[in-house]
N, C-alpha and C positions, 0 to 999 in steps of 0.2 A: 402695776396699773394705777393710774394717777387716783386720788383720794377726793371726795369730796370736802366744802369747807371743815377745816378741822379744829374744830374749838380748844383741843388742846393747843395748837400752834399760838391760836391767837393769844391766847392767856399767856403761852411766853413771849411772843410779841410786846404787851403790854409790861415783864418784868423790865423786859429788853428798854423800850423805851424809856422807865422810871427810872433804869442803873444807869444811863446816857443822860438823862436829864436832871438828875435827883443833885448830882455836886455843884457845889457852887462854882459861878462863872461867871462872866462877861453877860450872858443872857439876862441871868437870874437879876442883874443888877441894873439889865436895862427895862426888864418887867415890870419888875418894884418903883424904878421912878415913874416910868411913862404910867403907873395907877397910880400912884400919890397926885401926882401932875396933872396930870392929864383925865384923868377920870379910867373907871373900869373896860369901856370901849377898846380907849388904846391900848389897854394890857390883854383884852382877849384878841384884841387884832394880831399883836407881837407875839403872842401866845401859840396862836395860829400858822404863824409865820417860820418860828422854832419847829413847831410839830410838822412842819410840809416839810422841811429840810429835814430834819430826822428819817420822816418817811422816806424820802431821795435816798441817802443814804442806807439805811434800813435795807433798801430795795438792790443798790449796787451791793452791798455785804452778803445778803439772804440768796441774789440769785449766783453771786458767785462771777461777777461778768466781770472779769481779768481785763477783758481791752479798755472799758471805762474807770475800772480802780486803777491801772498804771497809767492810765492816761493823767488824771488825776494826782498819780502820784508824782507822774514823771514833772508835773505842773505846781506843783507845790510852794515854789519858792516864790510866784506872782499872786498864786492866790492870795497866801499869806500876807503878799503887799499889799493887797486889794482889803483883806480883813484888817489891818492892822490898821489901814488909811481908816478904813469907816470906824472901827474904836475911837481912835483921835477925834475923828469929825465928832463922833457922839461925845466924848468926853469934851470939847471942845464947848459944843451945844450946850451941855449939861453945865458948864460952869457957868455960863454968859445967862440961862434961864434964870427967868424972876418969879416965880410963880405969885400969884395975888390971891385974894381971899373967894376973889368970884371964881375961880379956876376951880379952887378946890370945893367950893361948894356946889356950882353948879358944871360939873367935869364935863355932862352933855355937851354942855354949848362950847363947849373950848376946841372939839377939832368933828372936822365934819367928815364926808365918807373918802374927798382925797386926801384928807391926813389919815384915815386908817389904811388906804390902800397903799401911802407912803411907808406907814409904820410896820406894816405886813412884809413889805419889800424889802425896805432898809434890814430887819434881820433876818428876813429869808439870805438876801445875801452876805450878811455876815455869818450865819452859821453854814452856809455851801462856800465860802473860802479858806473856811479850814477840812481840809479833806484828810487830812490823819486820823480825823471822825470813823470813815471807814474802819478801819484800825479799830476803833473801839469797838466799834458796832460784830467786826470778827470776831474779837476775845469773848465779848459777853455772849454773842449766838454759839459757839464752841463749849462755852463753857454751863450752857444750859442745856446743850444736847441736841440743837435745833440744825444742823447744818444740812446742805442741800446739796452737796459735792460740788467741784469747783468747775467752770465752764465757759466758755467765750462770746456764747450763742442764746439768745431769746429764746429760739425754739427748741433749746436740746432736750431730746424727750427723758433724759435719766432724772430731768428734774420736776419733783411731783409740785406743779403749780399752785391746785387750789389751799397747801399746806401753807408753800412760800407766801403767798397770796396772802393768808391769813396770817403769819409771822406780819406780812409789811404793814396788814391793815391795823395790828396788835401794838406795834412799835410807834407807830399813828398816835392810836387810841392815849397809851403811855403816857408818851412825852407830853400831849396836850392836857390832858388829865393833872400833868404836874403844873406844867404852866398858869392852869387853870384855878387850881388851886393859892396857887400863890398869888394870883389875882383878886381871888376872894378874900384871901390874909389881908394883904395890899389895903383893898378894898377898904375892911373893917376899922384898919385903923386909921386911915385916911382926914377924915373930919375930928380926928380927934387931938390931928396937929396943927399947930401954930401955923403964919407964914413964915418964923424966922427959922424954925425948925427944918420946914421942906424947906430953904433956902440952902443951910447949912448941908444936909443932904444931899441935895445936889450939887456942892462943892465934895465932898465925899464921894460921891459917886464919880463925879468928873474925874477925881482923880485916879478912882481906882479903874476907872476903863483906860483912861490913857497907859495905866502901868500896864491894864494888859495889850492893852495897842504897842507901847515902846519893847515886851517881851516876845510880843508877833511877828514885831519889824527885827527882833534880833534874831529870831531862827528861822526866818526869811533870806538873811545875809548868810546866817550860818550853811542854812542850804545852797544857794546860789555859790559860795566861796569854798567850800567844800569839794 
């Protein structure tokens, strides 16, 4: 008989999200500039943006739905070209930015609410065009004991909802919690750097999203040619 909210789910939910967000990556390094940059705003927006796509995920791993993970999987090598492209674009972005003194002091006024609904977007779908996520999102739900049995169907009744329910809300909770985190870091030191500093930065950054863009777009082909 199905369970009510289960606080134990969600509490692994939340490990769940921290072990998927917590390594460094492409995210973590588009966070950290867009709050050096840009002010705190756009780091909880992209923050935000990370944790919905987590949860998507989160949600296809926890309930086990087979037709949308192979679909997904079977799609992989476009996705990948689709995430790879927005690395570049963003690494691309991030070289050519100038940031100024007024940027970093007064971050507010530097992007209004369709730059945060941009910001939110742009890495929602960059972290939903890597679907090997899935993948992760199994190993760690397996390997903390959370699993829902595997199943094709919304409504199959072997799976106890309000539990899954609370893993997806937990896996939410997580990832944004780290995001968020790292916004506040972000944050702190923010006004405490130069502009030639956050200039230099974002040539560093530029480069290291493109390397992970030129590695997206190589097992992109790998898959496709395969």
């Amino acid at each position: 008989m199905p369970s009510v909210f289960s606080t134990e789910f969600f509490f692994k939910g939340i490990l769940v999200g921290l072990a998927i967000a917590a390594p460094v990556g492409p995210t973590a390094l588009i966070i950290v500039r867009r709050t050096l940059t840009r002010g705190w705003r756009s780091g909880y927006a992209t923050g935000l943006g990370a944790g919905t796509a987590d949860a998507f995920y989160g949600f296809v791993a926890a309930f086990g739905l087979t037709l949308v993970g192979s679909f997904l999987y079977d799609h992989r090598n476009w996705l990948a070209f689709v995430g790879g492209a927005l690395l570049c674009f963003l690494g691309i972005q991030s070289w050519l930015a100038h940031p100024t003194e007024k940027t970093v002091r007064e971050p507010s006024r530097a992007i209004g609410i369709g730059g945060l609904v941009r910001e939110f977007v742009t890495i929602l779908m960059l972290t939903l065009a890597n679907p090997m996520t899935i993948l992760s999102f199994a190993a760690v739900i397996v390997a903390i004991g959370a699993t829902p049995g595997d199943t094709e169907q919304i409504n199959d009744p072997l799976v106890d909802y309000p539990k899954m329910m609370a893993l997806v809300g937990g896996v939410f909770v997580g990832s944004v919690a780290w995001w968020f985190m790292l916004v506040v870091m972000s944050g702190l030191a923010r006004r405490r750097l130069s502009d030639a500093w956050l200039h230099h930065f974002n040539r560093i950054s530029a480069v290291g999203l493109l390397a992970f863009g030129a590695y997206v777009f190589y097992t992109a082909l790998e898959w496709t040619f395969r």
